[in-house]
C-alpha positions in Angstrom: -218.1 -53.0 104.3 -214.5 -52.3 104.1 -211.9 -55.2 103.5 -209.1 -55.5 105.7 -205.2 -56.8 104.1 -202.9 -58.5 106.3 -199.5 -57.2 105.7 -198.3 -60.4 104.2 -201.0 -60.0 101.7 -200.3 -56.4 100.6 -196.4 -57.4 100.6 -197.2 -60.5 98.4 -199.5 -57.9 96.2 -196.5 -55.5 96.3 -193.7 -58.2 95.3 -196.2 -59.6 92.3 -196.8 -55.9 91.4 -192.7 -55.6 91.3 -191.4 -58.5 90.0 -194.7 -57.8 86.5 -192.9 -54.4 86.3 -189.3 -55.5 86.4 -190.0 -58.2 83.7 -192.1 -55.8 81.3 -189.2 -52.9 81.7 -186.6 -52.7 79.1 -183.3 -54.3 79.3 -181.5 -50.7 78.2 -183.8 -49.8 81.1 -182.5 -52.2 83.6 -178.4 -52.3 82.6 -178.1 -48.5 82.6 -175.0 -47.4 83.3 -174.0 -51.3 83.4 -171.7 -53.3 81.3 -174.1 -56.5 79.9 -170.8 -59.0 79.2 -169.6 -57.8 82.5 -172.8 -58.7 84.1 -173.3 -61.8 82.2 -170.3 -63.4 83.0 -170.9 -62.4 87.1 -174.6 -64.1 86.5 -172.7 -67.5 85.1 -170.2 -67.0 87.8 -172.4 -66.9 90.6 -174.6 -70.2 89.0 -170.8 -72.3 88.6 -170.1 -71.8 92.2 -174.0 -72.4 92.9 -173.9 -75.6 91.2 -170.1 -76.2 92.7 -171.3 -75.5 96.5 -174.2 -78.0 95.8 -172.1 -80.8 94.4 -169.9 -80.6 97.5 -173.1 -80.9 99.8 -174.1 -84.3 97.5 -170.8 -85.3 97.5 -170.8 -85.1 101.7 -174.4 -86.7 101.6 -173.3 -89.3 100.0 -170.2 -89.7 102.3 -171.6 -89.6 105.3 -174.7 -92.1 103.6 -171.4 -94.3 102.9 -170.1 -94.2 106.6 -173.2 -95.1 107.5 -173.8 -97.9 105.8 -170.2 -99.1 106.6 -170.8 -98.7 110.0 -174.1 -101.0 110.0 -171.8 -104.1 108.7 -169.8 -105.6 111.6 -166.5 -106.5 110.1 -166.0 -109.2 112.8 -168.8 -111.4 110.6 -166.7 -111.9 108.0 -164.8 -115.1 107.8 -162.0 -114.3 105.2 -159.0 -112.6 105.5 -158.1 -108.9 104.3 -155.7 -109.7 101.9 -158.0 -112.2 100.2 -161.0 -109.3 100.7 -158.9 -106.8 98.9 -158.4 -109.3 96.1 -162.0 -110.2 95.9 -163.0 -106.1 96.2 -160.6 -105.4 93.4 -161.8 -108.1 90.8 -165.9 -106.4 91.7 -164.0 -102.8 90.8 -164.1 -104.6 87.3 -167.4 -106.6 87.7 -170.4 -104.8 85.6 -172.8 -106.1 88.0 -171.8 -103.6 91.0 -170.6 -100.0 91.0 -167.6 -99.5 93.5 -166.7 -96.6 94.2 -163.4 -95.9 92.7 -160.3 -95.6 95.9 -157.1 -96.8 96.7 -157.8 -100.1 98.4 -154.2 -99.8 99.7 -155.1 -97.1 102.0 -158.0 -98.8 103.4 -158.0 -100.0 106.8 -158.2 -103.6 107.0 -161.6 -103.5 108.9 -162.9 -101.1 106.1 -162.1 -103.6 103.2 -164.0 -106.2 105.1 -166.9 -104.2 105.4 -167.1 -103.1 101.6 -166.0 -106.9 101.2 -169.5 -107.8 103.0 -171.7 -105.2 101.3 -170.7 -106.9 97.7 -171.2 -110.6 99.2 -174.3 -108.9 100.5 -175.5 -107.2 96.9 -174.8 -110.5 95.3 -176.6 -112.9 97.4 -179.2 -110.6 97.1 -179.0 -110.5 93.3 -178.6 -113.9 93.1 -181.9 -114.8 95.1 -183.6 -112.2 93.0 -184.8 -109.9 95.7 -182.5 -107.1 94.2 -184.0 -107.4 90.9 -185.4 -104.5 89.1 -189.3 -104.2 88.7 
């Protein structure tokens, strides 16, 4: 009885056998004719803008997670007025208890200080009631 091999199982078969000869090989064996600082420092250049591009994806993430959340909080709730949001958004900037993200509350829009103004009324009802507390 003869066994039949799909093809992905004689390429996986192939790849195993390739990658088990590439690692026992020699490094004289693999650099030939190359320069190892040269290639080195390519290898570390390519991870830096590797771990660069994916910092600037987790940086939009969190962005757009931001906007999001901002968007969920009608401003129109808020009973208080900008100028008084911006002071009370600017004393939490120094407040251990929340993490604001650093900006310049100057350029906010008025409607987008009341929103971050609700968010930190929001996290410290919440912390105050103790459903915010860690477990």
């Amino acid at each position: 009885m003869t066994q039949k091999t799909s093809p992905i199982n004689s390429y996986n078969t192939f790849l195993d056998v390739y990658l088990e000869e590439l690692l026992g090989a020699p490094d004289t064996e693999i650099l030939e004719g190359l320069e190892p600082a040269a290639e080195k420092a390519a290898g570390l250049k390519l991870f830096e803008a590797a771990k660069a591009e994916a910092g600037r994806r987790r940086l939009a993430r969190a962005r757009d997670a931001i906007a999001k959340s901002l968007s969920q909080i009608p401003a129109s709730e808020v009973s208080i007025s900008p100028t008084d949001a911006r002071a009370f958004v600017r004393a939490a900037m120094n407040d251990p208890r929340f993490t604001v993200a650093a900006r310049q509350l100057d350029e906010l829009s008025d409607e987008d200080v009341l929103r971050v103004y609700a968010q930190i009324k929001e996290l410290q009802s919440s912390n105050e009631d103790g459903s915010n507390a860690k477990r």
